[in-house]
Each structure stands twice: as structure tokens, then as C-alpha cells.
N, C-alpha and C positions, 0 to 999 in steps of 0.2 A: 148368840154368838155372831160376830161382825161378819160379814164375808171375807175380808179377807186374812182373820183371826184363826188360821187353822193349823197351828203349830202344832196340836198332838193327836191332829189325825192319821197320822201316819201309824203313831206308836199304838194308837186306841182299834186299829185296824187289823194290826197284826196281833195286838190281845186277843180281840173279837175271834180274829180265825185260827189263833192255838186255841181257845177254850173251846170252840164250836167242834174243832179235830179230837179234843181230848173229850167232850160230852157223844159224838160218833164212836170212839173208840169204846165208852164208857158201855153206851148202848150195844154195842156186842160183845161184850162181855157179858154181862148181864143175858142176852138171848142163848150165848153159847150155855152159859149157867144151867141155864134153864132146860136147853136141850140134854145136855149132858153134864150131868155135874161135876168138881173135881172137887170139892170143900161142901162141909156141914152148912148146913143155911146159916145156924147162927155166927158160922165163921165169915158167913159170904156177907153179912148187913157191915161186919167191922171194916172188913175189905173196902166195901162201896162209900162206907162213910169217909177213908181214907186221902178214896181217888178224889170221892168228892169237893174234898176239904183242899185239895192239892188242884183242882182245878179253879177252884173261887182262888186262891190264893195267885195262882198263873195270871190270870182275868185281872185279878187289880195289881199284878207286874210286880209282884213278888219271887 
């Protein structure tokens, strides 16, 4: 990248720090889970896969 070619750093920036807030948020859920549960495990893997799939999609600005 040229130095002075940095048109979507700004956008790539603020992706970065929603998915890093939504993968923090991810991770306490997941701990709370674990401490206390509110859903079946096998209910909690569809859950996770959900968030998961809703954060890769955020990330590439979706």
C-alpha cells in the first residue's frame, strides 16, 4: 500500500473495532454460560454459531 493510499482505513478501522467489541461480548457470554447456564449445550453451540456467523459478516461490512 503507497503511503499516501489510505482511503479505507478509516472504514477497516471501525470494522476491526465492532468485530473485536462483538468477539469481547462473545466471550462473556460464553463465560456467563459456563458459569451459569440458561440453554441446553446443544442449544448453546447453534447460539454461538449464529453470533459467530453475524460477526465474520460485520468484519467484512456486511
Amino acid at each position: 500500500m503507497a503511503e499516501n493510499d489510505c482511503t479505507a482505513c478509516p472504514e477497516l478501522l471501525m470494522r476491526l473495532g465492532a468485530a473485536a467489541g462483538g468477539l469481547r461480548a462473545l466471550a462473556a457470554f460464553i463465560e456467563s454460560e459456563m458459569v451459569e447456564p440458561t440453554m441446553h449445550r446443544s442449544e448453546l453451540l447453534g447460539v454461538l454459531a449464529v453470533r459467530a456467523a453475524n460477526l465474520a459478516d460485520q468484519a467484512e461490512g456486511r
